[in-house]
N, C-alpha and C positions, 0 to 999 in steps of 0.2 A: 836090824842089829842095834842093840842097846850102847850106848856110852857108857864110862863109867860114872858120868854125872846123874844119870838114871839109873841107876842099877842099887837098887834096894840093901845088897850086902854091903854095898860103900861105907852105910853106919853114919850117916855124917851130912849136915847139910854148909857145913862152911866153906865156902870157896872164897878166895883173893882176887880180888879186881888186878890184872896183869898192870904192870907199871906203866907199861908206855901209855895204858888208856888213861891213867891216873892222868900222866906227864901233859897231858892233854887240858885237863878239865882243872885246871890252875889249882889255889889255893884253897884250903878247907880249915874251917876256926874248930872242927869236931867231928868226928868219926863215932857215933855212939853202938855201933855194932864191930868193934874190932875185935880180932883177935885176940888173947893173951900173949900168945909171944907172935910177934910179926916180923917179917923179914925186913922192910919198909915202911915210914909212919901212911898215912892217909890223911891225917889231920894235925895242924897243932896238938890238939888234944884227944884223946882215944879213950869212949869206956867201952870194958869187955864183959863177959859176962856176970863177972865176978862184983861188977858195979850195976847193972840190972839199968843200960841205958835208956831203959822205958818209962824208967823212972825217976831217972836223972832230969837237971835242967839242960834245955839245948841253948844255945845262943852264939851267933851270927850265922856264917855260912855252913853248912852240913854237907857231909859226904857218907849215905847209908845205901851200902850194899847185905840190907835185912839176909839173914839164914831164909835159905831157899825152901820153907818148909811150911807148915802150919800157924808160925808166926809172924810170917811173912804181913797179913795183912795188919796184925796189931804195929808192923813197924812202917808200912803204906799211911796209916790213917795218922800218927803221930809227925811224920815227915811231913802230910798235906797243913795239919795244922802248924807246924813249925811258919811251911812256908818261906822257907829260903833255903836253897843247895841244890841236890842233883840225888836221886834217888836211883838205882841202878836195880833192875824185876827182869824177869821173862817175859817177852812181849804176851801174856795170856789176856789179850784188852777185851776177850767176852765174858773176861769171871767181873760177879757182883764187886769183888773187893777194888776189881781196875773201874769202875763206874764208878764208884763211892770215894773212892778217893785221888783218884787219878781227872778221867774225863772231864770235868767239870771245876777240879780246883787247880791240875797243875796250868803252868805258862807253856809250857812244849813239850816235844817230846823227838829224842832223835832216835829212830828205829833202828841197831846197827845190822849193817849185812853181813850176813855169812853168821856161824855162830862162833863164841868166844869160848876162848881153852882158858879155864882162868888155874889159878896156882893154887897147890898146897900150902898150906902155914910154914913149912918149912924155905917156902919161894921158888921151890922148884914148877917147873908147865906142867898141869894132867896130862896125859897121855891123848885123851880123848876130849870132844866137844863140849860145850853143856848140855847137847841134847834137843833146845828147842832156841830160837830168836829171842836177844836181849834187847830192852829199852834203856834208854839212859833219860830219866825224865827231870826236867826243872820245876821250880819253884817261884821263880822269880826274876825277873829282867835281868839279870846280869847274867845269871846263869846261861838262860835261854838264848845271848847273845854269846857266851863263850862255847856252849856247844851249837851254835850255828860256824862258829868260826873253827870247829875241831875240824882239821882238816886231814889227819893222819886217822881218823875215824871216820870209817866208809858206812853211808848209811841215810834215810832220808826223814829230811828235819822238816818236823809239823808243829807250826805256830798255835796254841789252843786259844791264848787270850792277846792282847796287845799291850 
């Protein structure tokens, strides 16, 4: 049985990180994959599509929940070089794009269990799952120690560097 996170007629790859997960993973200087209208910020600062956050500047802590789709790895490999925040993907760690930018540059990684219902742009819950197991991965020691410390997110935490 499909979700409606997989299901092709959805039209759509933008999902909202649910708030309580946010409420978790402390503060962000920048959200460069927001929405245009949101229910909730993510970041001090938020570009949407309409500012083309891939080509914007990033700077300090980041909070990217990349479109679940074909762009997804151009916004993996910009996070790894950023190098500071919390990158939130699909647990898919046997595709090229999780080796190339994940394995080898991030700090951790915390695998959540169960899968996450994340929200419409209007802030309401989807109905259905995402469909497959999320990561929520760091950057950088600080990060890596506030999601060791999420404790309202169930799920097991792997140290990649020191």
């Amino acid at each position: 049985m499909k979700t409606e996170h997989r299901m092709p007629t959805m039209g759509k790859d933008e999902w909202l990180t649910p708030p309580w997960i946010m409420a978790e993973l402390g503060e962000f200087d920048l959200d460069p994959c927001s929405p245009v209208n949101r229910p909730w910020d993510t970041g001090k600062a938020h570009y949407t599509l309409f500012d083309n956050g891939l080509n914007k500047e990033w700077k300090g802590r980041v909070w990217c929940n990349p479109p679940y789709g074909r762009e997804a790895e151009k916004w993996m490999a910009r996070m790894a070089d950023h190098g500071n925040g919390i990158l939130m993907l699909m647990a898919r760690t046997e595709t090229k794009a999780f080796f190339d930018h994940v394995w080898d540059k991030a700090h951790s990684i915390l695998f959540m269990k169960g899968r996450v219902n994340f929200c419409h742009v209007n802030g309401t819950m989807a109905k259905g799952n995402a469909g497959a197991p999320s990561c929520l991965i760091s950057y950088d020691a600080k990060s890596s120690h506030i999601l060791l410390c999420a404790s309202k997110i169930e799920g097991k935490f792997i140290r990649l560097q020191e």
